[in-house]
N, CA, C and O atoms as a Maestro MAE file, in Angstrom:
{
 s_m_m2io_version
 :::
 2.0.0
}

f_m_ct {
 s_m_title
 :::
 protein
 m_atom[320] {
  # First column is atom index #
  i_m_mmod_type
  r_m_x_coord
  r_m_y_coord
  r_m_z_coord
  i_m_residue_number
  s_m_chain_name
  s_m_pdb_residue_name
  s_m_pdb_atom_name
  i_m_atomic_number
  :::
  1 25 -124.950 30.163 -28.701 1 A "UNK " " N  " 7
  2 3 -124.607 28.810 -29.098 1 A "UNK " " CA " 6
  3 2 -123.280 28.412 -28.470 1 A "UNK " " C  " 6
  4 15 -122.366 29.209 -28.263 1 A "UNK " " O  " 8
  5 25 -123.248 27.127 -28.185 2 A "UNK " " N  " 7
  6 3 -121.941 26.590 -27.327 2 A "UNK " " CA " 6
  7 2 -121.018 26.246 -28.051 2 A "UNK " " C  " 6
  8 15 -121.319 25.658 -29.090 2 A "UNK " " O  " 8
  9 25 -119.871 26.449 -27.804 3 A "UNK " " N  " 7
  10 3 -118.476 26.085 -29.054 3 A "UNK " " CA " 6
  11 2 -118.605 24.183 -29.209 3 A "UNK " " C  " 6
  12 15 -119.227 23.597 -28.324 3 A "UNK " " O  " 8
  13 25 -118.201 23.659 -29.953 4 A "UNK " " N  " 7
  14 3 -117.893 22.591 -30.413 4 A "UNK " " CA " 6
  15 2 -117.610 21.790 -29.308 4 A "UNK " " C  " 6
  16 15 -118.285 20.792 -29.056 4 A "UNK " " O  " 8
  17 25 -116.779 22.106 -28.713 5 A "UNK " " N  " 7
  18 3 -115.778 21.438 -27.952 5 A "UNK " " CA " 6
  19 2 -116.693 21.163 -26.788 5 A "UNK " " C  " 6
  20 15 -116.914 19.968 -26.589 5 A "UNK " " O  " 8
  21 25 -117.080 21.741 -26.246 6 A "UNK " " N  " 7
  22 3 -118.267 21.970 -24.856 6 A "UNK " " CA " 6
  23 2 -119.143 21.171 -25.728 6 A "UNK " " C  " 6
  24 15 -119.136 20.343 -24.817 6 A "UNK " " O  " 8
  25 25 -120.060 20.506 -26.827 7 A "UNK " " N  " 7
  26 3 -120.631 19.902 -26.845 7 A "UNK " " CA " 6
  27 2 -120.249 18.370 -27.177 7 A "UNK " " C  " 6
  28 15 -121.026 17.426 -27.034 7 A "UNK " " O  " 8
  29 25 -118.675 18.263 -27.729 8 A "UNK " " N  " 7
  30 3 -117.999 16.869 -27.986 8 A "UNK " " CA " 6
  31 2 -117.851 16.696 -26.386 8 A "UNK " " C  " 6
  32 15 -118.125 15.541 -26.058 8 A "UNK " " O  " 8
  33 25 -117.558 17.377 -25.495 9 A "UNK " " N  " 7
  34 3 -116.916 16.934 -24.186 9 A "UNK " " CA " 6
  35 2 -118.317 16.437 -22.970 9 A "UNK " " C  " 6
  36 15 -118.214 15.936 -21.850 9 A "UNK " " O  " 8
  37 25 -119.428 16.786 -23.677 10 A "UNK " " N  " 7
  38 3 -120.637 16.524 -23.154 10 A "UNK " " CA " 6
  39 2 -120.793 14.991 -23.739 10 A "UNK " " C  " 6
  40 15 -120.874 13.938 -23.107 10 A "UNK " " O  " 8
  41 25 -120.801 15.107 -24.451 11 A "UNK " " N  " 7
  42 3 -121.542 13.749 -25.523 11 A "UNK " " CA " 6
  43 2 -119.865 12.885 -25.170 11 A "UNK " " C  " 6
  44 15 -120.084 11.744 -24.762 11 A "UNK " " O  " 8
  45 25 -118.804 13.113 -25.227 12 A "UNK " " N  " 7
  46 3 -118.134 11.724 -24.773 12 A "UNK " " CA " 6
  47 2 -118.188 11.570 -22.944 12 A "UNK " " C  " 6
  48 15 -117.761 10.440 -22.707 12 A "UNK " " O  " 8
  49 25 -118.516 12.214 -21.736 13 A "UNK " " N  " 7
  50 3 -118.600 12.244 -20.568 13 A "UNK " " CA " 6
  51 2 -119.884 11.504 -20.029 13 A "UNK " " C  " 6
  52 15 -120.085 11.016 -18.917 13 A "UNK " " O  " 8
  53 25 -121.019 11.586 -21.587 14 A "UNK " " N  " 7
  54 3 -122.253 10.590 -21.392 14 A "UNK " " CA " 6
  55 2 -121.834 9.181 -21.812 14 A "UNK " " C  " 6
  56 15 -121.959 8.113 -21.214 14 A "UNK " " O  " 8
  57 25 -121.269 9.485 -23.079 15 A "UNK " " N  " 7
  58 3 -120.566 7.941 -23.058 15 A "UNK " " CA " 6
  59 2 -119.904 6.861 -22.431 15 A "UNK " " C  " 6
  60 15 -119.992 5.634 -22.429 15 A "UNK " " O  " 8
  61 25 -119.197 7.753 -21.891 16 A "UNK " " N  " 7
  62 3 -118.372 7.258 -20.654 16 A "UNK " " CA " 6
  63 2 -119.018 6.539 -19.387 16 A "UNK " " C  " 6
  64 15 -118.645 5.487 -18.868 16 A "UNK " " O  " 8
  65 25 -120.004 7.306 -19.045 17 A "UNK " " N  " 7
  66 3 -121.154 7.051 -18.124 17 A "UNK " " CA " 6
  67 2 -122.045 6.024 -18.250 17 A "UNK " " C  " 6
  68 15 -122.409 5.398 -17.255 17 A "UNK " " O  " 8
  69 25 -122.536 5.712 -19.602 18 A "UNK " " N  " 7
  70 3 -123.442 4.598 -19.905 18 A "UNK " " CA " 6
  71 2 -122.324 3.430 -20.412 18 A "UNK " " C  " 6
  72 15 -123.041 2.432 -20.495 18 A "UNK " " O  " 8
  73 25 -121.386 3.143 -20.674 19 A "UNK " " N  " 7
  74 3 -120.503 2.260 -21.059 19 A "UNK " " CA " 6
  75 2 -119.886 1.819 -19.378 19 A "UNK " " C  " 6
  76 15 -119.608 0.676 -19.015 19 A "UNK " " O  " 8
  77 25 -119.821 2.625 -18.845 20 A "UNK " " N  " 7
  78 3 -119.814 2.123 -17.434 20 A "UNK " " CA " 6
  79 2 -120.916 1.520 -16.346 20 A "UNK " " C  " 6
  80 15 -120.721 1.009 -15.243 20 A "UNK " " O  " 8
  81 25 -122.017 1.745 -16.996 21 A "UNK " " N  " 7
  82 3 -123.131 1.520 -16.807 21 A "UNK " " CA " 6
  83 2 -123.648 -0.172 -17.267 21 A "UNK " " C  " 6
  84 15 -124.060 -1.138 -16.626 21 A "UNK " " O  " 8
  85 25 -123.321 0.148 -18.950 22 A "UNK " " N  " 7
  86 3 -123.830 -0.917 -19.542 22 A "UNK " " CA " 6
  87 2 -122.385 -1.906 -19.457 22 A "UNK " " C  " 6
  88 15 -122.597 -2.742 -20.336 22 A "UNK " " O  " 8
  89 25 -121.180 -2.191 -18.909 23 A "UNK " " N  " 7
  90 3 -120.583 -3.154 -18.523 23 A "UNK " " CA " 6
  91 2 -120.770 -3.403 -16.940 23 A "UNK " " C  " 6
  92 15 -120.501 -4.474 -16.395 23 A "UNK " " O  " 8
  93 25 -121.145 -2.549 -16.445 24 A "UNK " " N  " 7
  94 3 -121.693 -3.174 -15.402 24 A "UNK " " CA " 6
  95 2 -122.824 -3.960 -14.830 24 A "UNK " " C  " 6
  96 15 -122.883 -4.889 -14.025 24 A "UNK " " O  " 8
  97 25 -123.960 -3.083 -15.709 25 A "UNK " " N  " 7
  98 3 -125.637 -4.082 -15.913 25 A "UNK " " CA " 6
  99 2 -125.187 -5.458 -16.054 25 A "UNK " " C  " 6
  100 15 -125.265 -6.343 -15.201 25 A "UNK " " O  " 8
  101 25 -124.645 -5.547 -17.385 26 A "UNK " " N  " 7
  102 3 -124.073 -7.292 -18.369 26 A "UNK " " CA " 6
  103 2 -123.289 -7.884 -17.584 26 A "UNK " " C  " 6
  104 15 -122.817 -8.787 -18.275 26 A "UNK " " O  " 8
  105 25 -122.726 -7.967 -16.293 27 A "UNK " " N  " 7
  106 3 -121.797 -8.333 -15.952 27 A "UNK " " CA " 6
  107 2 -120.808 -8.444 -15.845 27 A "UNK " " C  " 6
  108 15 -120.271 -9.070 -14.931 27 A "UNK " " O  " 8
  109 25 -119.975 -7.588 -17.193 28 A "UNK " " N  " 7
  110 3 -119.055 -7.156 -18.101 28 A "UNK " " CA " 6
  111 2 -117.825 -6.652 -16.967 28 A "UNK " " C  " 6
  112 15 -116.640 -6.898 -17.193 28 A "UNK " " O  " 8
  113 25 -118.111 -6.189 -16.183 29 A "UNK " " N  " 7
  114 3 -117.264 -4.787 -15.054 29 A "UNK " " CA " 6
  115 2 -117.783 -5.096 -13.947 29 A "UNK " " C  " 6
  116 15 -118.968 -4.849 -14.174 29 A "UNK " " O  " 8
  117 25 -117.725 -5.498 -12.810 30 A "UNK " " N  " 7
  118 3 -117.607 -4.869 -11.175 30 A "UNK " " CA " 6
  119 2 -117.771 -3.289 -11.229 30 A "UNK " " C  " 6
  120 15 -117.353 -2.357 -11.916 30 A "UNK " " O  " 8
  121 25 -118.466 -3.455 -10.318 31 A "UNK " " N  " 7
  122 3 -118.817 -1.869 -9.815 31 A "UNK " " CA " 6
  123 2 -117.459 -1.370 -8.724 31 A "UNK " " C  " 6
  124 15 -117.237 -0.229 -8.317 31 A "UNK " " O  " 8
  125 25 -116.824 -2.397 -8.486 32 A "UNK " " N  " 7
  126 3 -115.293 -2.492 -7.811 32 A "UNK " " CA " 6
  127 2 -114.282 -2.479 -8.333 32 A "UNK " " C  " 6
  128 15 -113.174 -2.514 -7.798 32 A "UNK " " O  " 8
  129 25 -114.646 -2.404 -9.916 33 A "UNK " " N  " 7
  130 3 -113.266 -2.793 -10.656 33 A "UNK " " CA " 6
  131 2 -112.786 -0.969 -10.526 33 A "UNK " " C  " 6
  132 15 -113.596 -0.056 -10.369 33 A "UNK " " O  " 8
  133 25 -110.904 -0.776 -10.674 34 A "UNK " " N  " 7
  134 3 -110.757 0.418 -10.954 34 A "UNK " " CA " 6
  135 2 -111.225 0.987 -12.284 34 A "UNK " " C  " 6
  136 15 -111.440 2.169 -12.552 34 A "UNK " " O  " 8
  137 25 -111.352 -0.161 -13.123 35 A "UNK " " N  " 7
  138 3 -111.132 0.923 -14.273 35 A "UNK " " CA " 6
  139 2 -113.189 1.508 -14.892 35 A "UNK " " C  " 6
  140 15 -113.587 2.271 -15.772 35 A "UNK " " O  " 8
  141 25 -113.866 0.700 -13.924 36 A "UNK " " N  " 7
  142 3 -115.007 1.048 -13.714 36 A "UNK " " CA " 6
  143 2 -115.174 2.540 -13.221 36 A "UNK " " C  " 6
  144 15 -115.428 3.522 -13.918 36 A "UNK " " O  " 8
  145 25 -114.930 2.471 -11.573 37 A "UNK " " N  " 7
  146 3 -114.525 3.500 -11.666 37 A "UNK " " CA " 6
  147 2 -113.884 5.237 -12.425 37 A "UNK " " C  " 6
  148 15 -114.409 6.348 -12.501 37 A "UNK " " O  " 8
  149 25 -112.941 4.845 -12.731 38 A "UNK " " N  " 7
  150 3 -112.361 5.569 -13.665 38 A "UNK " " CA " 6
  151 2 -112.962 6.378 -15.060 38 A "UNK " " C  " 6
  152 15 -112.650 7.439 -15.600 38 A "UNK " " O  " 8
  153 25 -114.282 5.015 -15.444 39 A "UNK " " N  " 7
  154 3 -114.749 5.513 -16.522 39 A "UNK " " CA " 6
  155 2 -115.792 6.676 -15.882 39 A "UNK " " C  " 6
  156 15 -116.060 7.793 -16.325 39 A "UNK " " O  " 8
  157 25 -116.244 6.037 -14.758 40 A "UNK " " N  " 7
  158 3 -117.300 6.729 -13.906 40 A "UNK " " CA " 6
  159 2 -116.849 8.527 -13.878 40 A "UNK " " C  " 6
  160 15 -117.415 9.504 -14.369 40 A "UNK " " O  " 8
  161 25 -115.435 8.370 -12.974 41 A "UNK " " N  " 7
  162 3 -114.807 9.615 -12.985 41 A "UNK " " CA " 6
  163 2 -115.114 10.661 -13.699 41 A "UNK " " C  " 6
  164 15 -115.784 11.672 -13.488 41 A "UNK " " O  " 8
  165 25 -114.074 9.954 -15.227 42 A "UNK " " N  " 7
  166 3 -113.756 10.616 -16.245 42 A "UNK " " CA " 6
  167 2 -115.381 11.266 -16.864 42 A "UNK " " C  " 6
  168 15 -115.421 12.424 -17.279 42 A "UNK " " O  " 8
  169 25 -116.205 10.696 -16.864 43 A "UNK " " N  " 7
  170 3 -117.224 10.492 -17.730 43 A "UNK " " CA " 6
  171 2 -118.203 12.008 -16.719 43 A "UNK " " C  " 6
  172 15 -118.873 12.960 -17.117 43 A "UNK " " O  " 8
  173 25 -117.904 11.651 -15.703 44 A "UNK " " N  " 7
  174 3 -118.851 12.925 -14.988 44 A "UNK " " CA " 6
  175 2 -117.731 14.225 -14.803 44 A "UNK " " C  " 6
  176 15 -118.184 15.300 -14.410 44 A "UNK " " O  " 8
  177 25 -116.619 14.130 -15.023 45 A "UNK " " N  " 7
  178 3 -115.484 15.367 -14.898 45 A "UNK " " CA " 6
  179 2 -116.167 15.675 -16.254 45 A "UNK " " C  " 6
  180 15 -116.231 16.903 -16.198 45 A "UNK " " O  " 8
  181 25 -116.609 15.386 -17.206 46 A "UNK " " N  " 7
  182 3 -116.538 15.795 -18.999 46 A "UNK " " CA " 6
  183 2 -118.245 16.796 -18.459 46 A "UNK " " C  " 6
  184 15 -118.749 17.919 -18.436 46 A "UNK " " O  " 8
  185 25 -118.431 15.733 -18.207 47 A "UNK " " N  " 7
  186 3 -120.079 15.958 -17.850 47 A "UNK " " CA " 6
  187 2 -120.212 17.435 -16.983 47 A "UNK " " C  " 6
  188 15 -120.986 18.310 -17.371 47 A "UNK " " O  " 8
  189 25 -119.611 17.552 -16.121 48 A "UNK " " N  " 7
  190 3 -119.384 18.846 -15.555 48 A "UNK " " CA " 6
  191 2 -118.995 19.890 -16.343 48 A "UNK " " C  " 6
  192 15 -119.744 20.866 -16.380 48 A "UNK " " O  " 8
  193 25 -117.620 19.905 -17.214 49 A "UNK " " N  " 7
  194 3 -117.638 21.257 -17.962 49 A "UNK " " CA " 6
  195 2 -119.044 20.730 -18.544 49 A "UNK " " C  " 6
  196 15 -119.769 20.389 -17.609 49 A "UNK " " O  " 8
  197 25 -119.589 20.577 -19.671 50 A "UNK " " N  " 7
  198 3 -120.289 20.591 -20.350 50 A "UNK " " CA " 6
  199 2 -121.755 21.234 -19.929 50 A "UNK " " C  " 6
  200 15 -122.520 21.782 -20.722 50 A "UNK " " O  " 8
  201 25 -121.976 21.059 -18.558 51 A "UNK " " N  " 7
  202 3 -123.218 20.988 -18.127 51 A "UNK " " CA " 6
  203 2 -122.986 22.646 -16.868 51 A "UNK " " C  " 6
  204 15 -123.774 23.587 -16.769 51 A "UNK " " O  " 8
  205 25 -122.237 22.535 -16.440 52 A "UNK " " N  " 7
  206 3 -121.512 23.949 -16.330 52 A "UNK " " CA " 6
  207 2 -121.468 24.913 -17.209 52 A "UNK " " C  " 6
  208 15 -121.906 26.032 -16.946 52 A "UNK " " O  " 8
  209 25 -121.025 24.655 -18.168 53 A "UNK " " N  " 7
  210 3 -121.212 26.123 -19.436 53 A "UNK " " CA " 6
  211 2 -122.170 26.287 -19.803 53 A "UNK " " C  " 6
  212 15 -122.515 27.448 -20.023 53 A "UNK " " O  " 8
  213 25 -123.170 25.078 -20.074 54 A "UNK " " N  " 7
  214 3 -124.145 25.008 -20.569 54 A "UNK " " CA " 6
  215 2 -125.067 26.237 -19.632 54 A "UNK " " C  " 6
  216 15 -125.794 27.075 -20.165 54 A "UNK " " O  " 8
  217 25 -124.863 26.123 -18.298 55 A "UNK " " N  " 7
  218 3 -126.143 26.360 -17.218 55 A "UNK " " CA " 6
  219 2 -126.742 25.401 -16.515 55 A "UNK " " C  " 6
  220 15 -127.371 25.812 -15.539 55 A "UNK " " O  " 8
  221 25 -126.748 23.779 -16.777 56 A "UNK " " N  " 7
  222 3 -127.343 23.389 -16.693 56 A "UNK " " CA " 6
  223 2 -127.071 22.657 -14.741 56 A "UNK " " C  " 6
  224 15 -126.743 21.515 -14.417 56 A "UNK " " O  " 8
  225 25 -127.316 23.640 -14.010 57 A "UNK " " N  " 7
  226 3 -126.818 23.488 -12.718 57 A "UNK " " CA " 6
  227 2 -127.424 22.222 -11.878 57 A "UNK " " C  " 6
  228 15 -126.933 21.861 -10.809 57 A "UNK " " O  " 8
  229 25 -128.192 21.791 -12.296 58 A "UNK " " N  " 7
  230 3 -128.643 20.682 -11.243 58 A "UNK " " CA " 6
  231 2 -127.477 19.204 -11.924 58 A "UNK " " C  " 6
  232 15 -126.765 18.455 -11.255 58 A "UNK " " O  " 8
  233 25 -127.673 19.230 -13.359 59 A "UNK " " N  " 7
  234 3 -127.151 17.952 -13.762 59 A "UNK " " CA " 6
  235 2 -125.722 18.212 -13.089 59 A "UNK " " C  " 6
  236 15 -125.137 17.247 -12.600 59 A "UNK " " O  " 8
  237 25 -125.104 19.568 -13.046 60 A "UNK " " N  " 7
  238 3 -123.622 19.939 -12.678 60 A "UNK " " CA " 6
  239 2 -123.446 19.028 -11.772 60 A "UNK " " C  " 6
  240 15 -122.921 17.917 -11.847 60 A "UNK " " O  " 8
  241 25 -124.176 19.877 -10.463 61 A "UNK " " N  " 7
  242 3 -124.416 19.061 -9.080 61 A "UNK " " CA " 6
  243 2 -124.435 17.274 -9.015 61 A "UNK " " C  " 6
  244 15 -123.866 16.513 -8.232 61 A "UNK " " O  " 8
  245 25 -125.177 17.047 -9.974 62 A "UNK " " N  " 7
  246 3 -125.373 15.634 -9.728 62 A "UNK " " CA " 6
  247 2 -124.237 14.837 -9.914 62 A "UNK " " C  " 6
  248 15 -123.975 13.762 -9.376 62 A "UNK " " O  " 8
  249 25 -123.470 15.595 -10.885 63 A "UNK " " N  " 7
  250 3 -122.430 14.862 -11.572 63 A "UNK " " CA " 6
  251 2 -120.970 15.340 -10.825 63 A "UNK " " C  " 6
  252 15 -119.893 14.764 -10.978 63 A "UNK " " O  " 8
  253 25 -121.176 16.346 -10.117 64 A "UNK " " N  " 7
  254 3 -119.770 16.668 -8.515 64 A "UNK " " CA " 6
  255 2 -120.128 15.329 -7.549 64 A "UNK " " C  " 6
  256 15 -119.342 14.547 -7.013 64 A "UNK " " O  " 8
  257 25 -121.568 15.353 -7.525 65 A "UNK " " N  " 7
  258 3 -121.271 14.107 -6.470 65 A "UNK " " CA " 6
  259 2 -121.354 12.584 -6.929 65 A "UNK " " C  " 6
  260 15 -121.356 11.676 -6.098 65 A "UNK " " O  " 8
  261 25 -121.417 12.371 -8.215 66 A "UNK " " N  " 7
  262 3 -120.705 11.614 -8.702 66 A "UNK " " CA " 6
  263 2 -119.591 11.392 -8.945 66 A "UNK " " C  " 6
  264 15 -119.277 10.202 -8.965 66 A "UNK " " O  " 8
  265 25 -118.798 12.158 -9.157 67 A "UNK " " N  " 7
  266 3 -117.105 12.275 -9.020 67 A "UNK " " CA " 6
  267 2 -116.698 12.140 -7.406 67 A "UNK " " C  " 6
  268 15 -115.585 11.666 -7.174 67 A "UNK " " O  " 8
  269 25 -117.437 12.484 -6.412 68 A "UNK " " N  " 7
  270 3 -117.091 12.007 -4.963 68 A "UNK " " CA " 6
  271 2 -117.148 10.610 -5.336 68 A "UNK " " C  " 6
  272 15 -116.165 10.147 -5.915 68 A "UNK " " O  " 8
  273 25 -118.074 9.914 -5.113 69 A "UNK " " N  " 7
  274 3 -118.278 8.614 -5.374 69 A "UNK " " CA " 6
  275 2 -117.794 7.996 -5.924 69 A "UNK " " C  " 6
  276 15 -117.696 6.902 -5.369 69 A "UNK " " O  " 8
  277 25 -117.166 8.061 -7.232 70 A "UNK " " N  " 7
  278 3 -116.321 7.241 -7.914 70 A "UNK " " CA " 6
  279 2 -114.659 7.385 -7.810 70 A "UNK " " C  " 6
  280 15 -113.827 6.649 -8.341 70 A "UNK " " O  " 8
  281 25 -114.407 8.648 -6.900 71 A "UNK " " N  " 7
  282 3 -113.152 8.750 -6.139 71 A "UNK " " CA " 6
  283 2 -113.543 8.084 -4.898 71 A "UNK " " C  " 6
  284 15 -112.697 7.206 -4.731 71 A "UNK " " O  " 8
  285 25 -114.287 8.052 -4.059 72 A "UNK " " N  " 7
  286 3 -114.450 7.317 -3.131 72 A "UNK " " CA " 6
  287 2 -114.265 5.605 -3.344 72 A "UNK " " C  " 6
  288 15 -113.647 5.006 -2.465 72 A "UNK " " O  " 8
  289 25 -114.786 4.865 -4.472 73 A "UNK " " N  " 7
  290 3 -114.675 3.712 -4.977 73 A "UNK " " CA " 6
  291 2 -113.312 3.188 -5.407 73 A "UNK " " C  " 6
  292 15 -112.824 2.059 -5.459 73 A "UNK " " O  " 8
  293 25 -112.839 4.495 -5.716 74 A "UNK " " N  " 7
  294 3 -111.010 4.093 -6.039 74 A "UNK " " CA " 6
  295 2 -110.122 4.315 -5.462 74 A "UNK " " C  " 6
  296 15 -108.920 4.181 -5.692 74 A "UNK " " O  " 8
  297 25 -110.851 4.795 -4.397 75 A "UNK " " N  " 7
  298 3 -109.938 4.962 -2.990 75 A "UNK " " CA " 6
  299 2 -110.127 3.170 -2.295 75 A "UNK " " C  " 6
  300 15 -109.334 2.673 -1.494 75 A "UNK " " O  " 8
  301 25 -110.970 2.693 -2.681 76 A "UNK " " N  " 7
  302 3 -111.196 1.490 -2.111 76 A "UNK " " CA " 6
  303 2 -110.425 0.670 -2.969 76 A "UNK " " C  " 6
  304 15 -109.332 0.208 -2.643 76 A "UNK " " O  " 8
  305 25 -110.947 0.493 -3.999 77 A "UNK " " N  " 7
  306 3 -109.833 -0.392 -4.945 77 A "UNK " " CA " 6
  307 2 -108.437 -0.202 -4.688 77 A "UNK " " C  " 6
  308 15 -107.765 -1.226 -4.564 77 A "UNK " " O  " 8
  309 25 -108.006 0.638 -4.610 78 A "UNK " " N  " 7
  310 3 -107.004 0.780 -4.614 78 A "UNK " " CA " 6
  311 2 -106.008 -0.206 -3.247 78 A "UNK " " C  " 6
  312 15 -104.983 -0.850 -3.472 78 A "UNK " " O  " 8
  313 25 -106.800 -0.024 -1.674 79 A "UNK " " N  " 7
  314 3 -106.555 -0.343 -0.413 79 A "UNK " " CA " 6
  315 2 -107.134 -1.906 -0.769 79 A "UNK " " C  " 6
  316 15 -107.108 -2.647 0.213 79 A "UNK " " O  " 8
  317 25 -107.589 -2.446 -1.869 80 A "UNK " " N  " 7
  318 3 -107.442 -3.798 -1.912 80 A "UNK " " CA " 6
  319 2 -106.269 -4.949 -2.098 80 A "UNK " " C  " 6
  320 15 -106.567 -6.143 -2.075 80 A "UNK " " O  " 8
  :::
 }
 m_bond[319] {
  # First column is bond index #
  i_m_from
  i_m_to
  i_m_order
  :::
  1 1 2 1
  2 2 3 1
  3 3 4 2
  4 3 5 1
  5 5 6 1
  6 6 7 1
  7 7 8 2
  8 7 9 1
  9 9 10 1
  10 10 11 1
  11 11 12 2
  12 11 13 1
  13 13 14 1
  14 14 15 1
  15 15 16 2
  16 15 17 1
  17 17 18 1
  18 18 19 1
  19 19 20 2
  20 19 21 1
  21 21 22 1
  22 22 23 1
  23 23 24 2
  24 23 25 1
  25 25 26 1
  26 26 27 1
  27 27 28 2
  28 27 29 1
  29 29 30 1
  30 30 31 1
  31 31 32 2
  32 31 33 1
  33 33 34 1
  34 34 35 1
  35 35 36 2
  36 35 37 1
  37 37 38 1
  38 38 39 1
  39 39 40 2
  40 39 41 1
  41 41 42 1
  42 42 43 1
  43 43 44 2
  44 43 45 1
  45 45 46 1
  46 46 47 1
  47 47 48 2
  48 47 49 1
  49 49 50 1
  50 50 51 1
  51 51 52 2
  52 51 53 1
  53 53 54 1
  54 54 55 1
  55 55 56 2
  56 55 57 1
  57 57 58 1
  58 58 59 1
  59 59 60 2
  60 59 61 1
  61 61 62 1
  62 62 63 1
  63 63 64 2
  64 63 65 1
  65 65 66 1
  66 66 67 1
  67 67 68 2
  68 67 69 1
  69 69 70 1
  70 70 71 1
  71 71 72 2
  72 71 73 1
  73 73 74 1
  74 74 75 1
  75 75 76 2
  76 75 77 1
  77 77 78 1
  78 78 79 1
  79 79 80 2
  80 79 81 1
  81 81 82 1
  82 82 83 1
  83 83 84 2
  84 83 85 1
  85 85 86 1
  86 86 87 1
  87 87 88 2
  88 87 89 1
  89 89 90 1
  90 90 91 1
  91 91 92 2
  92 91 93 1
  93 93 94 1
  94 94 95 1
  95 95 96 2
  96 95 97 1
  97 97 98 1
  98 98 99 1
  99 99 100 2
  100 99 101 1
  101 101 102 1
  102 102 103 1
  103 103 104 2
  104 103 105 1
  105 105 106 1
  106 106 107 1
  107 107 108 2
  108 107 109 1
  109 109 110 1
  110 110 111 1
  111 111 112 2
  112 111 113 1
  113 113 114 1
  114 114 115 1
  115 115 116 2
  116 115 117 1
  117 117 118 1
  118 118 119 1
  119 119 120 2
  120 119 121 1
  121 121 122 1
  122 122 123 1
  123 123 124 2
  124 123 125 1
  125 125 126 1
  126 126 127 1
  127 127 128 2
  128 127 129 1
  129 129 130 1
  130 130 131 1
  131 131 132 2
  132 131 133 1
  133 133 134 1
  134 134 135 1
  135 135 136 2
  136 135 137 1
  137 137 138 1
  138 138 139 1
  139 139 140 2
  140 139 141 1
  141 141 142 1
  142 142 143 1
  143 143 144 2
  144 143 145 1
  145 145 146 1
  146 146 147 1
  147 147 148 2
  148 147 149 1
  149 149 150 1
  150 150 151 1
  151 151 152 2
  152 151 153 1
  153 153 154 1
  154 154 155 1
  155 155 156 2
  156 155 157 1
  157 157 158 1
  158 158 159 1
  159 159 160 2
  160 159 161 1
  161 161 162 1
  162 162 163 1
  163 163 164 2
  164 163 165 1
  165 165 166 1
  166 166 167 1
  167 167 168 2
  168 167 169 1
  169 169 170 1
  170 170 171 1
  171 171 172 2
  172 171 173 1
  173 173 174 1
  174 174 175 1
  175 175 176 2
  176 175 177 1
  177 177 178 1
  178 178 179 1
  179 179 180 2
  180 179 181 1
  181 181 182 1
  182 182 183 1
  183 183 184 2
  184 183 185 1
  185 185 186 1
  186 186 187 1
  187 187 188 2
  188 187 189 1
  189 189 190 1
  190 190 191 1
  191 191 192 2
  192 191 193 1
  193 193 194 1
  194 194 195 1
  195 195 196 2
  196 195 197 1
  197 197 198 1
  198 198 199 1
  199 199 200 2
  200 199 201 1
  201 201 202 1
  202 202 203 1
  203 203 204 2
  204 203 205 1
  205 205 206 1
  206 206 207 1
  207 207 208 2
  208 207 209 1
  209 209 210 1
  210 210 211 1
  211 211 212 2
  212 211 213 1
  213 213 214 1
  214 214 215 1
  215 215 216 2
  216 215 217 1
  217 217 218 1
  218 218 219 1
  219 219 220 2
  220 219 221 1
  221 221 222 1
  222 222 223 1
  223 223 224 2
  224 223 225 1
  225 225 226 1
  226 226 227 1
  227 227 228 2
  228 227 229 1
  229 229 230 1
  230 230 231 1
  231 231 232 2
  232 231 233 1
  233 233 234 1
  234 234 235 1
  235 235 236 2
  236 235 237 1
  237 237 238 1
  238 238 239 1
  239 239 240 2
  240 239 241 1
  241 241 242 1
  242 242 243 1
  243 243 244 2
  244 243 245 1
  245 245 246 1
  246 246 247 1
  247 247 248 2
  248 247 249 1
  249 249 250 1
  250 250 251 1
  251 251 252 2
  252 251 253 1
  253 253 254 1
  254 254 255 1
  255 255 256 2
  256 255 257 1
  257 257 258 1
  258 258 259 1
  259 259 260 2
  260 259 261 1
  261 261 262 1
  262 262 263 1
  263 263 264 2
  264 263 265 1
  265 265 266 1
  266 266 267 1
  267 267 268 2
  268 267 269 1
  269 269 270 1
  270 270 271 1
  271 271 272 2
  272 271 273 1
  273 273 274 1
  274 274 275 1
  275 275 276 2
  276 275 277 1
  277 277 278 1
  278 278 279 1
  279 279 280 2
  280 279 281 1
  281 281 282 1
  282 282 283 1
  283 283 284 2
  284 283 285 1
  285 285 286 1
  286 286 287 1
  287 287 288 2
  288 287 289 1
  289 289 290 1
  290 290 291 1
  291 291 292 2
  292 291 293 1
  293 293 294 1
  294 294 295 1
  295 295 296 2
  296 295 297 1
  297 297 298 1
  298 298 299 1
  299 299 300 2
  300 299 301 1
  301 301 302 1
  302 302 303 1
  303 303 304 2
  304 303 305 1
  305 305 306 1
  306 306 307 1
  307 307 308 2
  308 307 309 1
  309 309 310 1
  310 310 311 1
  311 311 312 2
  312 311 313 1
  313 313 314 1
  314 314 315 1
  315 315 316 2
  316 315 317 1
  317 317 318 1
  318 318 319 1
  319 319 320 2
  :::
 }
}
């Protein structure tokens, strides 16, 4: 069984992810905004431990190159 913490840091890194998601669907956020971004980041860095301890190696993967990408996006914002 996984400690506490590894499963709060899963479940807020999804949050993070669909709240970046769902202000962006609504119109709410730019997919350009930094702090879009940021949630993006944060939300797949959580997502990684979590999915890392877990085992769960493909979501890992998916969610490293999601963290490229949303450092890549705030590398842009930023040069705006």
């Amino acid at each position: 069984m996984n400690p506490l913490w590894v499963d709060i840091i899963g479940w807020l890194g999804g949050l993070l992810v669909v709240i970046a998601y769902f202000m962006n669907t609504t119109g709410r956020m730019d997919a350009r905004n930094t702090w879009y971004q940021l949630l993006n980041l944060s939300g797949s860095i959580f997502l990684i431990i979590n999915t890392a301890i877990v085992g769960a190696y493909p979501s890992t993967a998916v969610n490293v190159i999601w963290v490229f990408i949303a450092i890549s996006g705030l590398i842009k914002s930023f040069r705006q």
